[in-house]
Structure formats: C-alpha cells, structure tokens
RODRENRO-66948 format. One record per residue (C-alpha): x, z, y; residue in three letters. Coordinates in steps of 0.1 Angstrom, whole numbers, padded with zeros to 4 digits, always signed. Each point is the difference from the previous one (the first is absolute). Example, Ala and Ser with C-alpha at 12.3 -4.5 7.8 and 13.67 -1.06 7.14 Angstrom:
+0123+0078-0045Ala
+0014-0007+0034Ser
REM end
This chain:
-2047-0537-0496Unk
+0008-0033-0021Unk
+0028-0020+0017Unk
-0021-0026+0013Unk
-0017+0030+0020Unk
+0031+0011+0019Unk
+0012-0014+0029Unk
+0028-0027-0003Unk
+0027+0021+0011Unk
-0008+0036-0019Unk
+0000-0024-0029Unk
+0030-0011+0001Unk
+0012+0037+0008Unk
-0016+0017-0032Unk
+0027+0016-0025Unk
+0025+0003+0037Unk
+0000+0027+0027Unk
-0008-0021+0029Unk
+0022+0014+0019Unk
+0028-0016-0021Unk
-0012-0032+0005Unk
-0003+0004+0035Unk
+0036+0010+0003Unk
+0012-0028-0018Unk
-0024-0021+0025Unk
+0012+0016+0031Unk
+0041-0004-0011Unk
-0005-0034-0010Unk
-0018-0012+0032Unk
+0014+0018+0027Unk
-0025-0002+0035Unk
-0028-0014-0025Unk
-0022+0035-0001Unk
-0016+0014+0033Unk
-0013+0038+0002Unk
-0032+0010+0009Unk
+0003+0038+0008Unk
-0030+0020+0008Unk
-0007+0033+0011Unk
+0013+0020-0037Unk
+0033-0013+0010Unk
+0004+0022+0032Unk
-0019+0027-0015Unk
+0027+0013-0022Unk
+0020+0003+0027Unk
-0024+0020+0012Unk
-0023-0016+0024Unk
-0037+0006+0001Unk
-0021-0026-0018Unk
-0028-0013+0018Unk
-0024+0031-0013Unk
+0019+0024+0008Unk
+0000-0012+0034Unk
-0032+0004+0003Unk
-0004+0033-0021Unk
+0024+0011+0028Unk
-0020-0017+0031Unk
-0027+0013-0015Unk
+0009+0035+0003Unk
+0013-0005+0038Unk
-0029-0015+0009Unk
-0017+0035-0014Unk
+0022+0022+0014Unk
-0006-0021+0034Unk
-0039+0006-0003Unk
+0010+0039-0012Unk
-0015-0009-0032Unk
+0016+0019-0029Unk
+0034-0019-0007Unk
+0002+0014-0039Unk
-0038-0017-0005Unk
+0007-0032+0015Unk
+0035-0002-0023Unk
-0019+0012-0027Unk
-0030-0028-0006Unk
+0013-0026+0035Unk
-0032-0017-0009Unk
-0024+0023+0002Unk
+0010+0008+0034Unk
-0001-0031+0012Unk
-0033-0010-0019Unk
-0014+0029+0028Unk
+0024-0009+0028Unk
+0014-0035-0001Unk
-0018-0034+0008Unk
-0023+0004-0028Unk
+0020-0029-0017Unk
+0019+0008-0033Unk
+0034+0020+0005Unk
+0026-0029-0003Unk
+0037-0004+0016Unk
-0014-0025+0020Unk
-0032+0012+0013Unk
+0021+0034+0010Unk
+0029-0019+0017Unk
-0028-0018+0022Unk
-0021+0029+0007Unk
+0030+0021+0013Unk
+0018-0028+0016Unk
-0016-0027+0016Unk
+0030-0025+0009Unk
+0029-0008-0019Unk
+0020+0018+0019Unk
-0015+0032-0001Unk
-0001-0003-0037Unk
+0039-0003+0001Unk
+0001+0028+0021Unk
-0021+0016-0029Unk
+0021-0010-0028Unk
+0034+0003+0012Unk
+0009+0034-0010Unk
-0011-0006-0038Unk
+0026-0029-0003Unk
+0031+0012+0017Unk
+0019+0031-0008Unk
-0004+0032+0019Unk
+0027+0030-0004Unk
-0017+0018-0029Unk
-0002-0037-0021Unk
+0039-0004+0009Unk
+0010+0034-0014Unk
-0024-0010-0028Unk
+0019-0031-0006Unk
-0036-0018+0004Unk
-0011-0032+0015Unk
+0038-0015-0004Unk
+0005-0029-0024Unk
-0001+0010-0034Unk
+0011-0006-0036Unk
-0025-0031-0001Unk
+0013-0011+0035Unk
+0037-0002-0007Unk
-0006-0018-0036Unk
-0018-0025+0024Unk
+0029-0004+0022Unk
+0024-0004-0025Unk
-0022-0027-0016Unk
+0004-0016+0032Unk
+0033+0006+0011Unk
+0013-0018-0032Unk
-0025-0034+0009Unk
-0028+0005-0030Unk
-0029+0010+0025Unk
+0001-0017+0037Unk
-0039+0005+0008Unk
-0012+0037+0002Unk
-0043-0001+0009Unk
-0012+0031+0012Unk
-0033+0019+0011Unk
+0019+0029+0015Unk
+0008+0012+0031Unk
+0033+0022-0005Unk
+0032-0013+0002Unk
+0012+0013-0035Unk
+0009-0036-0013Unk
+0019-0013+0032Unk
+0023+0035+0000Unk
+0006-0006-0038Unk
+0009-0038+0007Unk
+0023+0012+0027Unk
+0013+0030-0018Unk
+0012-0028-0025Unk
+0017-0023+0022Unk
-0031-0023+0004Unk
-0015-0008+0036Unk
-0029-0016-0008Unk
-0027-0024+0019Unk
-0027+0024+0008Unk
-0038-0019+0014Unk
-0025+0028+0004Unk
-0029-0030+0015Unk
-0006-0034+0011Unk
+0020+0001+0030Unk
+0031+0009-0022Unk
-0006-0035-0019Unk
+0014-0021+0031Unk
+0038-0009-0005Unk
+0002+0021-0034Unk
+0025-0008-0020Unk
-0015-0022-0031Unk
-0007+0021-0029Unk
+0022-0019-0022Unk
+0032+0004+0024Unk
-0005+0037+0011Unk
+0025+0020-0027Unk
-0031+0028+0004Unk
-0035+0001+0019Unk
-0019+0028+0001Unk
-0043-0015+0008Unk
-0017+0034+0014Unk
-0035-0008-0010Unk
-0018+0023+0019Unk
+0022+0004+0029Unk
+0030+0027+0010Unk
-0005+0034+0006Unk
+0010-0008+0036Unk
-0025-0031+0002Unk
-0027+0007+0024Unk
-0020-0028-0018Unk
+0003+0014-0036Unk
-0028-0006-0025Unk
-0013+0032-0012Unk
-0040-0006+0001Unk
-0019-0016-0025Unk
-0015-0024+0024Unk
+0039-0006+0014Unk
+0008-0008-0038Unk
-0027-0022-0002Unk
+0020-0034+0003Unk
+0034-0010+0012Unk
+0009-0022+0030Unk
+0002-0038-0016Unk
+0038+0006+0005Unk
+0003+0033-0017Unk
-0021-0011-0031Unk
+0022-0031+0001Unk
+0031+0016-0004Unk
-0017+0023-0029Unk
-0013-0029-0017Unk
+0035-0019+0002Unk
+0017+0037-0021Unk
-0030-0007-0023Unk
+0008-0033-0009Unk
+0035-0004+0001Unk
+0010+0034-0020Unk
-0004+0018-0025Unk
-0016+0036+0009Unk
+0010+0035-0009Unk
-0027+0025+0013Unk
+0003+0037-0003Unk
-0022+0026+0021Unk
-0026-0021+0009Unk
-0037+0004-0002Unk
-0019-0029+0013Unk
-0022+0019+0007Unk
-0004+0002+0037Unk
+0020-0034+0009Unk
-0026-0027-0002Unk
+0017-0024+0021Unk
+0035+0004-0027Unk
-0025+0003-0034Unk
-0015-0037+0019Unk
+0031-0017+0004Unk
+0007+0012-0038Unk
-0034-0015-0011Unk
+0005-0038+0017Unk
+0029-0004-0021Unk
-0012-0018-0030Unk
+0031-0004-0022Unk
+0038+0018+0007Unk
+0031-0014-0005Unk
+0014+0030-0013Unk
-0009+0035-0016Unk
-0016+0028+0015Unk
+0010+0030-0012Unk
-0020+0032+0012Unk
+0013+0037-0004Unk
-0026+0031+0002Unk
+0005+0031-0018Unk
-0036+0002-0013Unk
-0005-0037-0001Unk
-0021-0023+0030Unk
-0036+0010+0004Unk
-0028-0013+0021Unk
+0011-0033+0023Unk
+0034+0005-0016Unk
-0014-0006-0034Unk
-0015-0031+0011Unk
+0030-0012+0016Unk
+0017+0004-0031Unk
-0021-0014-0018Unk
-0003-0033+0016Unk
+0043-0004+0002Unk
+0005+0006-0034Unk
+0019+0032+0016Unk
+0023+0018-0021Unk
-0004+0037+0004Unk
+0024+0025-0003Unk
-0015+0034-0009Unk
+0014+0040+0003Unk
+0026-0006+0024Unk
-0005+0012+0036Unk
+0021-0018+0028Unk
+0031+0021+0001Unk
+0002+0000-0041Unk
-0010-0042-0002Unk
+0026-0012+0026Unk
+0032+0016-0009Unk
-0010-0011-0036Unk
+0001-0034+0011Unk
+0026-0003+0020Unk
+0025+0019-0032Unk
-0017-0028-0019Unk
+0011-0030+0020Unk
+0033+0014+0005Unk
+0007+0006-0035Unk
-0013-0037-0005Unk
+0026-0009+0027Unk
+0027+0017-0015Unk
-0006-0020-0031Unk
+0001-0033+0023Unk
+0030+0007+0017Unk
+0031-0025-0006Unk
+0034+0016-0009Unk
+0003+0023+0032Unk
+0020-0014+0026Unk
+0023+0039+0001Unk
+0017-0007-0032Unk
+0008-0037+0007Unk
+0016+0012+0033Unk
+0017+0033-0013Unk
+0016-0026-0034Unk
+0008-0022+0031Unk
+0018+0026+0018Unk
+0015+0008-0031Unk
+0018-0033-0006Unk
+0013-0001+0034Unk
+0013+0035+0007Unk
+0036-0010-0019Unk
+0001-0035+0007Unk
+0020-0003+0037Unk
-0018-0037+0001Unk
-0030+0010-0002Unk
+0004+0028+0033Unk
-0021-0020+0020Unk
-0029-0002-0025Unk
+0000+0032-0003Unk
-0004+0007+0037Unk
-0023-0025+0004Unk
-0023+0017-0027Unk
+0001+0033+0010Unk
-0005-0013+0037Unk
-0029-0016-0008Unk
-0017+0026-0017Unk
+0007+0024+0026Unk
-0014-0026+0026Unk
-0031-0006-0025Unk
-0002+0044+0005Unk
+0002-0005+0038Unk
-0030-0023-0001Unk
-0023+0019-0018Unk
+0004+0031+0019Unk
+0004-0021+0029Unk
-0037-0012-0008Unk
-0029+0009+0025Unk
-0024-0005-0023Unk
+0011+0021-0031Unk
+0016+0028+0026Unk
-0021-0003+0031Unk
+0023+0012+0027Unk
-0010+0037+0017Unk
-0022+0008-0035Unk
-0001+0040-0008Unk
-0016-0009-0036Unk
-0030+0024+0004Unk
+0006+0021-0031Unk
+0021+0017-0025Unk
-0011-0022-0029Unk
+0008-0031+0023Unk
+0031+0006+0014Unk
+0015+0007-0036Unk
-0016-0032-0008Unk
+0020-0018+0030Unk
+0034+0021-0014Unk
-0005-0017-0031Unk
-0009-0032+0013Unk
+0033+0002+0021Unk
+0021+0007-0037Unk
-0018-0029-0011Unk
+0010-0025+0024Unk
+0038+0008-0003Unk
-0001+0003-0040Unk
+0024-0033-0004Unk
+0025+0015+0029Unk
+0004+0034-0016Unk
+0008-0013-0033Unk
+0024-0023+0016Unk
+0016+0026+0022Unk
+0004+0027-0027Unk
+0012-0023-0029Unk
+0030-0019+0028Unk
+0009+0035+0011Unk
+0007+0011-0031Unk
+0020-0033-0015Unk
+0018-0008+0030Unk
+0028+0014-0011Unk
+0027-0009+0023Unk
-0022+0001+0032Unk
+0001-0037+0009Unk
-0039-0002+0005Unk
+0000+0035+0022Unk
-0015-0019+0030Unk
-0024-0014-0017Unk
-0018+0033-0007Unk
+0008+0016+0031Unk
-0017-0032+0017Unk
-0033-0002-0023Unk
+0000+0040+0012Unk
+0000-0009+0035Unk
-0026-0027-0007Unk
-0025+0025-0004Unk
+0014+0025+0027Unk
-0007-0028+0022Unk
-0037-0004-0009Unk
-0026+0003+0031Unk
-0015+0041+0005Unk
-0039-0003-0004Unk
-0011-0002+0031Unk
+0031+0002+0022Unk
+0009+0029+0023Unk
+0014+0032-0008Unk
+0014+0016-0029Unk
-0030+0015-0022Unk
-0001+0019-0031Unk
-0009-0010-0029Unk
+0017-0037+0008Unk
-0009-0017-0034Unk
+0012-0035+0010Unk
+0033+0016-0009Unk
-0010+0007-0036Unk
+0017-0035-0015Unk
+0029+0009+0020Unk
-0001+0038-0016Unk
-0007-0015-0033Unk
+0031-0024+0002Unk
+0023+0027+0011Unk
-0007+0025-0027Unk
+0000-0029-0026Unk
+0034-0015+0014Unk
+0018+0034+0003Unk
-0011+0017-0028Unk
+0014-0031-0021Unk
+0033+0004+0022Unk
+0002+0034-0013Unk
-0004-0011-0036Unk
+0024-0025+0005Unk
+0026+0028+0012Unk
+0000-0023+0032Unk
-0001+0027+0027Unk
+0016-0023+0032Unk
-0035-0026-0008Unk
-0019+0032+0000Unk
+0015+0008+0036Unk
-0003-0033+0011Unk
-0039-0004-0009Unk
-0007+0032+0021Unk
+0022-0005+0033Unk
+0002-0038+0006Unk
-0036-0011-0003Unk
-0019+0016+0034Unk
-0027+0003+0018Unk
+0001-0021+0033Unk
-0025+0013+0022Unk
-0013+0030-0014Unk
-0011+0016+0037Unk
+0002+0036+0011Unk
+0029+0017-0020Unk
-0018+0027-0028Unk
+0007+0036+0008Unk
+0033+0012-0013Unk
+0016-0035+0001Unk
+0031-0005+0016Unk
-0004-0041+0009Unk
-0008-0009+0035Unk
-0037-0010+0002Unk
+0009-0038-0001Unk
+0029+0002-0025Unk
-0009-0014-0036Unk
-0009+0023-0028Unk
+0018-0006-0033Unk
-0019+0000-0033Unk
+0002+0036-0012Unk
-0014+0012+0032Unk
-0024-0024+0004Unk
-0013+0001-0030Unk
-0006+0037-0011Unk
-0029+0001-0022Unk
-0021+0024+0020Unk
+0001-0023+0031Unk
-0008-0032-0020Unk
-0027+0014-0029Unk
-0014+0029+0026Unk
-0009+0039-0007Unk
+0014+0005-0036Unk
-0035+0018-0010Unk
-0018-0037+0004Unk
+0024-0015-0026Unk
-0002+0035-0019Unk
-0039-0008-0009Unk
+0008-0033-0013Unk
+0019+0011-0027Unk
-0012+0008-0036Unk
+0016+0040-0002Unk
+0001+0011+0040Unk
+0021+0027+0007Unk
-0007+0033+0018Unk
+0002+0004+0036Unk
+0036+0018-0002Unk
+0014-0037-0017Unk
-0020-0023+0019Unk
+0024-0017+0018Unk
+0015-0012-0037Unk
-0029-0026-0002Unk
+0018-0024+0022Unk
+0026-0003-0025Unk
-0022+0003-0032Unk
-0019-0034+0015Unk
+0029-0018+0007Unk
+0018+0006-0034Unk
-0035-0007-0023Unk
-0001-0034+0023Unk
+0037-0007-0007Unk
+0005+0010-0038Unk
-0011-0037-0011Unk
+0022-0016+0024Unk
+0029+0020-0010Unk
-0005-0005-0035Unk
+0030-0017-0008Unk
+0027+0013+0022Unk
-0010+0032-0015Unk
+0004-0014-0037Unk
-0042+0011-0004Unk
+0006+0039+0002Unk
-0019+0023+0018Unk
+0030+0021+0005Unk
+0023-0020+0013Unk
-0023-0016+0024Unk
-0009+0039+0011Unk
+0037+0007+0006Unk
+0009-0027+0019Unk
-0033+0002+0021Unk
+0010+0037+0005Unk
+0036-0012+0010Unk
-0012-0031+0026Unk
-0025+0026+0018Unk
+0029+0026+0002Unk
+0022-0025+0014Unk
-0025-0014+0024Unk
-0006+0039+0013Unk
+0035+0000+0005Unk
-0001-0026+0023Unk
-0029+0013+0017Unk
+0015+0035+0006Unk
+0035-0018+0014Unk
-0021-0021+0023Unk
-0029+0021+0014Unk
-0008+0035+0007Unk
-0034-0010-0012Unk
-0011+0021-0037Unk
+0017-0021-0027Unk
-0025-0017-0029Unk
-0003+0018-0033Unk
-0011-0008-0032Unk
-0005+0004-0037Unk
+0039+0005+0002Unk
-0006+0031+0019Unk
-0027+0016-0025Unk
+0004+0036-0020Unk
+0011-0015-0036Unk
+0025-0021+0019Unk
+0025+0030+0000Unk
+0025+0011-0020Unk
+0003+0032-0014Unk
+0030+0011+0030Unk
-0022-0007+0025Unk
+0012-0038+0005Unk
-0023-0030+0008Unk
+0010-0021-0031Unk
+0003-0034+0024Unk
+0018+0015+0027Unk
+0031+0012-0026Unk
-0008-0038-0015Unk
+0003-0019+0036Unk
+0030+0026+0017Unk
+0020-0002-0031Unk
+0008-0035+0014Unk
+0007+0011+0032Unk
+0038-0014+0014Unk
+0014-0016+0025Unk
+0003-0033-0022Unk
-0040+0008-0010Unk
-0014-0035+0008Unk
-0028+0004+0018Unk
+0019+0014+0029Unk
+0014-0035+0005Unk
-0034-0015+0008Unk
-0001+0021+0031Unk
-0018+0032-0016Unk
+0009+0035+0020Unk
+0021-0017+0020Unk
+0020-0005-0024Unk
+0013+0029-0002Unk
-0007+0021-0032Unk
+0000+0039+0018Unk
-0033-0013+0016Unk
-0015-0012-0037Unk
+0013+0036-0008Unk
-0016+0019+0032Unk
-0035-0022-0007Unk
+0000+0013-0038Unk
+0005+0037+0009Unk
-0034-0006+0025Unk
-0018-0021-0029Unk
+0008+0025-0024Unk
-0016+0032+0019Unk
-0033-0021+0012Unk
+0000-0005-0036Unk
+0003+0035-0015Unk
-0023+0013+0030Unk
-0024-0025-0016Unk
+0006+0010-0036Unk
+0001+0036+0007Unk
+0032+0001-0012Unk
+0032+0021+0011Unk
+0027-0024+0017Unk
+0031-0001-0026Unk
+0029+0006+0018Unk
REM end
C-alpha cells in the first residue's frame, strides 16, 4: 500500500511499534485516552463470550426438550435450524426466544458472569493480568474514562483493588448528578448495563440505538479523547458502531488492539478513523505492555527524586544543633504526608479485603511505596544520630503510623495491613540502631511507640483489654502481613512447608535491603547480620512480654548455627549482656538483665525445636 493509501495515523506509525507511540502518547497526556473494552477483555479472565453463551443455552434448551445434549453442543445450529424460531441462530435471537423480558434474561445470564465455587478454586472470572494493568494505568491518572460492553464487575474490583473508587453509570438514569467526566479522578461507562441491571441490553433489537442521553455521553468520549480499544467486535453493537460513524473527524488517535487484526464492521471502523491497529497481542499480553511502557517513559520524566533531596537534607542537619528544629519539622512532615495517604479513602477504601492473592500483594507494595521517603529518612537518622539527640523524633514518626485508622474499624483482625508502614519503619529504624551499636534506640523504638486502642487483648497477652500495646507486640509480622504461606507464594524461591513461617521475614528483608543500603556500607552480609540481630532482639521482647509464641526468622534457619550447637546471633547479642548493657536503660526486661537472660534461654529452645537442632547447654 503506497503511503498515500494508508490511513493518516498508520502512516505516521510505519518503521514504530504502535504500541510505543501510544505509550509515549498516554505518558505525555495523562486523562487524554478513553478505553473501549469489549467482550475479549473479560474473556481471558475467563468469562463466556457471547457464543459460548449460546453454544451453552443451546444445549440446556436441548437437554430441557430431552434432545441429545452432545448433538446440540456439537453443531448448536443445526439444532436449532429444526427447533428454534426458524430464524438464524444468533445471541440475540436466543436470548429473546428463551427470555422474553429483560429481567428474565438477567435471570438467564447471571450465572455465566459471576463466579460460582468451582470458578473461585479455578481462580476464574476474578480480575486478571489485563485488569490490573488497567487499574494501575488509572490509579497513576493516565486513563480516567474506562467504556465497556460488559457486564462483570472485573474492571471496578481491579480499580478498587488499586486504591481507585471509581464513578460507575451502567444507564441513563445514572447520568443525573454524575460527576463531570473531566473532574471524576476515574469513571467507569457500563455500556450495556451491570450484571445486576434489570434493564441491561443484551438483544439485538435492545442494542439497536441508545437513549439520546446515553449516545450523548458516548458521543462526548468520542470527541473529546483519544480511544484505545481492545476486545471489541462491532459486530453486534449497532447503536456504539453508529455513534462511531457520526463522528466525521477526531481530535486525537484511535488506536485499536486485536490479536488477529479487526474484521467485518471493525474493519470498517478502522478504516474510516485512520485507526492504528495493534496486532498479536491478546488483552492480558497488550496492557501490561503498555503500562511498563509508560512507566519506563515516566521514570525518564521524573525530576531529581524528592528521597535524596530530603535524606542530603537530613544529612546537613543531623550535627548541626541549630538546625534541630528543621530536622523535626522534615521528618514530621513526611511522616504526616505517610499518614495521609494511608489515611486516604480513595486509594485504601476503608473495610476492603482486596479480593485476591495477586491484589493484596499489589496493595503491600503500594503501602512500601507510599512511605519510601520516610524509611530512608528513619534508617539513615537512626544510624547518624550518634549521640541520641533526635531519639524522639523517630520514636514519634513510629507512632505516627501506629496511630493510623484500622480499615474498617472494630475489632482486632488478622492480617491488619494498615500496619505495614508502621512494620516497615520499625524494622528499617531498628535494624539501623543495631548497625549503629545503638541498642537503648533499638529498645526505645519497640516499647515507647503503642497501640492505643487495639480492642480485645490477643490470646497469651498479659495487658488488660484496654491497656495500650507497645510496638513489638503489636506489630508481629504474622498479625500485620497474615498466614505466612500467603506471603510464602509471593516470593521468587518459596520454601517447603516445614520453613514456611520464614517467609515473613524473607519479605521484609528483600523490601528493606535498598533502604538499608548505606547503614550497612552496601553488603549483603552485614545487612543479613544485623537483620538477624534486630529480629532476635525483637523476640526477646516478645517472649519477656507475652506468653504468646515468639516471632522467628531467617535468624533462626539451619545454616544459622554453629558447629557447637549455638545460634550464631544469640552468642552475638548475649555476649553484650550486663547490667550497664544499654538497652536495659530504655525500660527493656524491666530493666533488669536476669529477665533478658530467662527470655534468651526460651528464644533459644523455640529456636532449636524449629531448626531441629539439640539445645546447647
């Protein structure tokens, strides 16, 4: 085809994967692309498309008439050539023969839409690859207008799984006192109605035209942004393929993904935009490729990050006495900045269970995201203060986060991720205390920051029900990150079943490595030693405080012993055991170093019992 034969846009795409260019478009005009999503989108995720629906109705309606089911699977039109209306077998024409109202084709329809028990062990019909891509593209502002033709819910529990609650209209009636499109941070436009919508378009006469509203609103994405359509056949939507073909001229691209290219009305469509289409890439393999795309482009963007500005900041100020109260102030704001994005409905919806594994380790690392600058900040101090005039100042940023709301209120649940910044900061603050050699800041970060109202007391505690919980209670990794054998999955080499409870420390060391890169001078074995020594200490505490099983780590594995039978960081941490040993002066076992002494012996068996190894005497 010469070049005056393509369409405007492919033109200009020759010689470029288009889905570069898009990229670049999308990260340089954030909320300027819409997405049209049809029914490929879902599919992947493994709901029906709109013939296998009827492949499947086709073959109740059979067994129904005690026809033979395997026949009617086997050649669906054919059977109902000899038993339908006498009309050509269609998704339509089936859906109104078998269900004369709307709502008895919802009734109809339900069940291939929403997950049943066999789909959940499955891990079917629950948002997938494509989905989350989608979310993220959202969540971070490039995308704002999501089109559908679906029924499921699979984009809205992506959105929410990513901190996004967005503006959902499923018909007219939804248009009255809806945010305006260009002031909603994320509006989902259900084409074809929910999968709870009595009045959802299904029929071909029902997709026919839109209400003057409902093609209004379509016609307003059409000519205000530019489009990004994946899964989407045009070929049973008349009244969506019409409002494409009033629009004349666009005022940016359209850029249209099918793995085997646009056929039939498709074709056409694209042929009258100028569409740029994106071949061999099915939904779940085109999104995620995207959205690495734009964020690569947006690393390349991004001014001098605002962490190392602060951390140089810090840096200046930690020896100057002047500058004390700058240094508060920064660390105070940061911390305060932390509060207020966990603090934020939006991008932590209060009372959300995200609804799967994959998503709730997306939410984890969204959490270590959003506290980046404090960690840095908290790690770096700890470690330079050297004569423990900021001390308060970490201790304060710690309770900061101790302090943030429970999703959802009530009770005392397990896993309580809203805690996870406040884990983070802990392990970051006290493992730097520990390479600092400054053992009374180590104590100090674990008892004096608490937990206010923390409800009924856990078993094994020995707090009164109202009394505050200090740090290293309230924070033991299984209570904040949940069963260890969720976090176990997530990581690259899971252990067996015998070490699974290891994989709560594994993930909070591999999160923490970077932030401790300089207190531990860049080496992966002194950052493993002191790690070792702060989650020793902290089961220490633990077994001092509470008659509750103690938290173990890496510290605790098989090649962490000595040839005599020793756990190489208890002889490490009890070799500084005396009654001048400074941690006891910030209020640790009492302060009295036969209780340190009597909590080691109990650490030390839970740990060979663990290990398999014999208890040295």
């Amino acid at each position: 085809m010469a070049d005056h034969d393509r369409p405007p846009a492919a033109a200009a795409m020759r010689g470029l994967d288009p889905v570069v260019s898009l990229a670049m478009g999308v990260q340089a005009g954030p909320g300027v692309y819409a997405l049209l999503l049809g029914a490929g989108m879902s599919r992947e995720a493994g709901v029906p498309t709109g013939w296998e629906i009827v492949t499947d109705l086709v073959r109740r309606a059979a067994v129904a008439r005690g026809a033979d089911e395997e026949l009617a699977a086997a050649d669906p039109e054919s059977w109902w050539a000899r038993h339908g209306d006498g009309g050509p077998l269609g998704y339509s024409a089936l859906l109104e023969a078998l269900g004369d109202t709307p709502a008895a084709r919802h009734k109809l329809l339900r069940g291939y839409f929403e997950p049943g028990e066999g789909d959940r062990q499955a891990g079917l019909k629950r948002p997938g690859a494509a989905h989350r891509a989608v979310a993220r593209l959202v969540a971070r502002g490039w995308i704002r207008v999501v089109l559908t033709t679906n029924f499921d819910r699979l984009v809205e529990q992506a959105l929410e799984a990513a901190g996004v609650q967005p503006q959902v209209v499923h018909g007219p009636a939804g248009l009255l006192g809806m945010t305006p499109l260009a002031h909603a941070r994320a509006t989902v436009v259900k084409l074809h109605g929910d999968l709870t919508d009595l009045e959802a378009r299904n029929t071909e006469r029902e997709l026919e035209e839109y209400p003057a509203a409902w093609a209004g609103l379509v016609d307003q994405v059409l000519d205000e942004y530019g489009l990004i359509v994946c899964g989407w056949s045009a070929q049973w939507d008349h009244a969506l393929v019409s409002c494409f073909e009033r629009r004349a001229t666009r005022r940016y691209p359209v850029f249209w993904s099918a793995p085997r290219g646009p056929e039939g009305r498709a074709a056409e469509l694209v042929a009258r935009h100028g569409a740029v289409v994106i071949r061999g890439l099915t939904a779940k393999e085109f999104f995620p490729g995207l959205l690495a795309r734009v964020e690569a482009l947006e690393h390349l963007t991004e001014p001098a990050p605002a962490r190392e500005l602060s951390v140089a900041r810090l840096k200046r100020a930690l020896p100057d006495p002047v500058r004390r109260i700058e240094l508060h102030e920064l660390v105070d704001a940061e911390a305060m900045r932390v509060v207020e994005r966990l603090s934020d409905g939006d991008r932590y919806p209060p009372g959300e269970r995200p609804p799967d594994p994959e998503a709730y380790r997306e939410r984890l690392e969204r959490y270590r995201e959003d506290c980046d600058t404090l960690l840095h900040l908290m790690s770096v101090g700890a470690f330079h203060d050297e004569a423990g005039a900021h001390t308060r100042v970490w201790v304060r940023a710690l309770q900061r986060l101790l302090n943030v709301r429970r999703d959802g209120g009530g009770e005392p649940a397990s896993p309580e991720p809203h805690l996870y910044p406040a884990l983070l900061a802990l392990s970051a603050a006290g493992t730097a205390a520990v390479l600092a050699g400054r053992d009374e800041l180590l104590g100090r970060l674990l008892l004096e920051p608490v937990l206010a109202h923390p409800g009924a007391p856990r078993p094994g505690s020995r707090r009164a029900a109202a009394e505050p919980v200090p740090a290293v209670l309230a924070l033991r990794t299984g209570d904040v990150l949940g069963a260890a054998g969720l976090l176990n999955a997530f990581l690259d080499e899971p252990y067996p079943p015998s070490l699974v409870q290891t994989a709560h420390s594994t993930w909070l060391r591999r999160r923490l490595r970077e932030v401790l890169a300089e207190p531990a001078a860049d080496s992966d074995r002194v950052f493993s030693d002191a790690f070792d020594a702060f989650e020793y200490l902290t089961a220490l505490l633990q077994a001092d405080l509470s008659q509750s099983p103690v938290t173990l780590g890496e510290f605790a594995l098989a090649d962490r012993w000595d040839g005599d039978g020793r756990l190489r960081v208890a002889t490490r941490v009890q070799a500084r055991f005396s009654e001048g040993w400074p941690m006891l002066r910030s209020g640790a076992f009492g302060g009295e170093i036969q209780r340190a002494h009597t909590a080691a012996a109990v650490v030390d068996v839970v740990c060979a019992q663990a290990a398999g190894q014999e208890p040295s005497r």
